[in-house]
matplotlib code that plots the C-alpha trace (Angstrom):
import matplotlib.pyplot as plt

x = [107.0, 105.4, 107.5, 110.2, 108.7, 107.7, 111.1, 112.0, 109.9, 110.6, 114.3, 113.8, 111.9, 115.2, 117.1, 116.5, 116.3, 114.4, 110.9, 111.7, 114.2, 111.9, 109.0, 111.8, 112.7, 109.6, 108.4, 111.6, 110.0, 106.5, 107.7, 109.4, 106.5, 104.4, 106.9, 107.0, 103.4, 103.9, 106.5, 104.0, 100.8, 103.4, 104.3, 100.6, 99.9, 102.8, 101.9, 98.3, 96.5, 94.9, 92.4, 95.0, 97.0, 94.6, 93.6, 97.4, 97.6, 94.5, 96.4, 99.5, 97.5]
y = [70.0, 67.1, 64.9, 66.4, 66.0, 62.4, 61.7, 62.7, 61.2, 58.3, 58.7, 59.6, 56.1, 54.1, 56.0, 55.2, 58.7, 59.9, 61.3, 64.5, 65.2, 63.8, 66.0, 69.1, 68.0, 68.0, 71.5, 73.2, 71.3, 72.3, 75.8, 76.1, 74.9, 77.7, 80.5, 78.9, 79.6, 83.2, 84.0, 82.1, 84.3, 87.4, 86.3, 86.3, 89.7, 91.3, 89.4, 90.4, 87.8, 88.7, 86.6, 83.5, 85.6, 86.0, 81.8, 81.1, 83.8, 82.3, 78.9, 80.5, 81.9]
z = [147.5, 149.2, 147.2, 149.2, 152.8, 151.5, 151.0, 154.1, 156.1, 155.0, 154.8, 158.8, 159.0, 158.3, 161.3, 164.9, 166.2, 169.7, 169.2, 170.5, 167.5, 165.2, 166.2, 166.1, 162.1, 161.5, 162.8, 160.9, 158.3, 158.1, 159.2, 156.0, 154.0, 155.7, 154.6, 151.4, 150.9, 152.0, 149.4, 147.0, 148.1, 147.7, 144.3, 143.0, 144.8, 142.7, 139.8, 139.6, 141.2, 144.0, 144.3, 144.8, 146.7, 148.8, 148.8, 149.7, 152.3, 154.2, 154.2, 156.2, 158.4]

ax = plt.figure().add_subplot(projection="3d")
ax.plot(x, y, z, "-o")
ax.set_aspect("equal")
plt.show()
């Protein structure tokens, strides 16, 4: 996963682009991330795991 956003960020680097739709990228970015962590946290709930569930939830919020 940061792999990914390391990847992009650097592939955003190379291009001249304003600020402003840098910062935007990076805010659909990062939102993403956050759900992803939800749908993780869900995972472990339904899985059995609450106690991670519980770890990964707290990092969404």
């Amino acid at each position: 996963m940061f792999a990914l956003f390391q990847t992009i960020a650097a592939s955003l680097g190379y291009v001249n682009l304003s600020a402003t739709i840098k910062s935007r990228v990076y805010t659909i970015l990062a939102t993403g991330g956050n759900f992803y962590l939800l749908y993780v946290s869900y995972r472990f709930f339904r899985n059995g795991f609450p106690g991670r569930g519980v770890c990964l939830f707290w990092l969404f919020w």
